[in-house]
N, C-alpha and C positions, 0 to 999 in steps of 0.2 A: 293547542287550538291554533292551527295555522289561518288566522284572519288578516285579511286587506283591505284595503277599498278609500273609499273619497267622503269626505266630510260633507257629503252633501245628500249621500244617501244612506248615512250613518254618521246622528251626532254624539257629540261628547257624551252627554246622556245617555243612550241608547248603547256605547262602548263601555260606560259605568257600568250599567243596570247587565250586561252580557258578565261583567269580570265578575261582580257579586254572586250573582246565582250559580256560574259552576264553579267560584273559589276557586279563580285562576291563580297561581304563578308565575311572572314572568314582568316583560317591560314594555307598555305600550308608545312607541313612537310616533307623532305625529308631528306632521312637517305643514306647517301654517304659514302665514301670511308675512315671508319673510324672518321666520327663526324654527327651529326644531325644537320639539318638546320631549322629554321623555319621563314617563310616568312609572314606576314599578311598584307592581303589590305582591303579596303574600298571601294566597291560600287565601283569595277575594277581599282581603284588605289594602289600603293604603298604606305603602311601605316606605315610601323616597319619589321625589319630582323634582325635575332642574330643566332649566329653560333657555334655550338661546347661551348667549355667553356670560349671560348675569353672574357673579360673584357669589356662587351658594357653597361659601366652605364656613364651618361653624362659626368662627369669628364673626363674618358679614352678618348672619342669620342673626346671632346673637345683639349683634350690634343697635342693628334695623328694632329689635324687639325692648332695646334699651334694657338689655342685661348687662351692656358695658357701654362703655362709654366710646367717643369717636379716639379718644387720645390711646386708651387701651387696643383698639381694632387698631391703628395705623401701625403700634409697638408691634401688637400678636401677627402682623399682616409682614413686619420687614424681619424677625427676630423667630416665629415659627413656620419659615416654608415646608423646609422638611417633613414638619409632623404633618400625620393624618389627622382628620378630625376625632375619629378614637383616642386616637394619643393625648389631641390639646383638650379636650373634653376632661379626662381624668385629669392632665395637669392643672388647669382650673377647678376644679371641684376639690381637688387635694389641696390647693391653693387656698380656699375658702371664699373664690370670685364671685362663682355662682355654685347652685347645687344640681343633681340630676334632673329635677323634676324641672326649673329652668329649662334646662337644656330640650328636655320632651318638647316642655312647653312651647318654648321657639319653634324646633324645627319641627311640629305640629300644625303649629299655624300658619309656618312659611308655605307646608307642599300645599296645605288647603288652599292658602293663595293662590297658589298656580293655577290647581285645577278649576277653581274660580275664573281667573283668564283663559284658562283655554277654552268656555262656558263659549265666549264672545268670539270663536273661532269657527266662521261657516263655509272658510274653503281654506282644502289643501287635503293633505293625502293621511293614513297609519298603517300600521301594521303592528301583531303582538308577536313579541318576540316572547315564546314559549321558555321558561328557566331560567331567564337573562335576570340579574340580579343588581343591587346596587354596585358601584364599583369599590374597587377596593379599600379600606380604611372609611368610606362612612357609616353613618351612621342611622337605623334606619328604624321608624315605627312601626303604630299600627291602631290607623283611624277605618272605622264602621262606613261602609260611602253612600249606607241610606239617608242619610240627609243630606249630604251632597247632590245625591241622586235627585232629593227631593228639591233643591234648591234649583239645579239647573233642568227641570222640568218646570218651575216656575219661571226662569229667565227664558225659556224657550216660548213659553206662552206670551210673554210680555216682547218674545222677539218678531215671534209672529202678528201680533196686535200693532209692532210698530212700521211694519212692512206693509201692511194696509194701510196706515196711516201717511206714509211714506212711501210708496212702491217705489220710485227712483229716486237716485242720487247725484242725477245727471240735471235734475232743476235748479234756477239759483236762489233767494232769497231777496227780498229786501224790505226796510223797514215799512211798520203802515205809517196809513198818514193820519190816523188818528188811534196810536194807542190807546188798548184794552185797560193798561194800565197808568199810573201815575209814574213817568221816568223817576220822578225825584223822591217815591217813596220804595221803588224794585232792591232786591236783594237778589244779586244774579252769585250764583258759585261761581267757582275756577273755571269748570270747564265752558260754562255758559260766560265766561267774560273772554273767553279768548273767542268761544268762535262769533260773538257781537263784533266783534273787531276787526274780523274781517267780510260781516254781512255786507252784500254790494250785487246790484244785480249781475254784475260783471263775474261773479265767481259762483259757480255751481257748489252744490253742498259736497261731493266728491272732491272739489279741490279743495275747498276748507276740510275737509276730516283730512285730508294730507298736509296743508300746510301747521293744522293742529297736532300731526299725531296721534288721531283718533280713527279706531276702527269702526265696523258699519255700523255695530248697535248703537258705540259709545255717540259717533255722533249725530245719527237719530232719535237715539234719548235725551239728549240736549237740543238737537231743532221743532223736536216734539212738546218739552216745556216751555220752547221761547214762543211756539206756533196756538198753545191754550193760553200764555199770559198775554194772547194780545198784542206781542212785539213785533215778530216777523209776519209775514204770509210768501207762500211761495208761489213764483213764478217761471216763465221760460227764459233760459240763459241768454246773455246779450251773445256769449260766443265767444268772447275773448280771452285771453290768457289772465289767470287770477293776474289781481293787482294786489299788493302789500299794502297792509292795511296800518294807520297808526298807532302805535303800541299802546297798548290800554291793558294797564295791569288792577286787578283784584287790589284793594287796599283796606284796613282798617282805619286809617285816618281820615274823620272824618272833613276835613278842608280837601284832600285829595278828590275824596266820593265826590265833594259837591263840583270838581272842577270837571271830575270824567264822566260826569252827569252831564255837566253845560256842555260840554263839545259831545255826546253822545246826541244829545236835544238838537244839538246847530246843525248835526250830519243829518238829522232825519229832515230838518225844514229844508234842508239844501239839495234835497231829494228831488 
């Protein structure tokens, strides 16, 4: 199946629901928003996925999935380079570290991850490379992608619903002046405390999703929960070069909460 094209008139989705139906072989590459992907299935399953330069050799997998510990990854990481992940796989399980069904386990949930990410990927380029296989020495499954399939046609529809909601990225933010909600009683996650931190009409939601590290959905789904609680409203950018905003981190303690409350309260009165 000699296929190409642009992720814009073919998504993830739509390259899933093609490999399923004719029970492709081979390895889909796609080249996104700053890192290449490669995906390979089997006879229209999910066979092996690795991403950018991420660390995906069994050890790490294993690690992340808490079948081993950090002290074990850093030993297996200076003491097995040589081996392939076939090889260290059987020496652990011989060993009695982990067993096989582990080892599925992990590197099951790891390519779903990926493909998960690549969900959130609306530009850049692929191609299937017809026969292309894992590479040599790994290790490789084999997941069903109808629910995948089904997953990222639900993420597509909530991407869509968040592009109406949001059509630009080039607007800025800033606080109201009379919060929806109660500051001293909000519960903001991780990714909603970092981009409150740098809410400022001086910086367009494009420069916060970059100085956060967030791609279009991630941080349209976060200016989309601040925009129903109340907190922000958007408006047109001052034009200036973002400003650094001051560090305001996520805490469980509660004397911290109550202090990144009052300076969150004192930013918005000084608005």
């Amino acid at each position: 199946m000699a296929l190409k094209g642009n992720l814009r008139d073919f998504t993830i989705t739509q390259l899933l629901n093609l490999v399923n139906l004719a029970k492709k072989t081979g390895t889909l590459v796609i080249e996104g928003p700053g890192e290449i992907a490669q995906v390979t299935f089997r006879e229209g399953k999910l066979a092996y996925a690795q991403i950018g330069v991420e660390d995906n050799t069994l050890a790490a997998v294993l690690q992340r999935n808490n079948k081993i510990t950090a002290g074990q990854y850093r030993i297996l990481k200076e003491r097995a380079t040589r081996m392939s992940d076939k090889e260290l796989g059987l020496l652990l399980i011989n060993a009695g570290y982990v067993t096989q069904a582990d080892i599925i386990t992990s590197l099951q949930q790891y390519f779903i991850t990926i493909v998960r990410r690549l969900f959130t990927w609306v530009e850049g380029f692929f191609k299937f490379e017809v026969d292309i296989l894992p590479p040599e020495g790994k290790i490789s499954v084999r997941i069903d992608l109808e629910n995948l399939i089904i997953e990222g046609s639900r993420q597509l529809r909530e991407w869509e619903q968040l592009q109406e909601e949001i059509p630009s990225l080039d607007m800025a933010l800033k606080f109201t002046d009379r919060p929806g909600t109660n500051l001293r009683k909000i519960n903001l996650s991780v990714e909603e405390w970092r981009v409150v931190s740098y809410v400022n009409p001086k910086n367009t939601i494009r420069q916060i999703a970059r100085a956060t590290k967030m791609n279009d959905l991630e941080i349209r789904r976060v200016v989309y929960s601040l925009l129903q609680a109340g907190l922000v409203e958007v408006i047109r950018p001052g034009g200036t070069p973002i400003v650094a905003a001051p560090r305001m981190f996520p805490t469980q303690n509660r004397t911290e909460q109550k202090g990144l409350l009052n300076r969150l309260i004192n930013r918005i009165r000084n608005l």
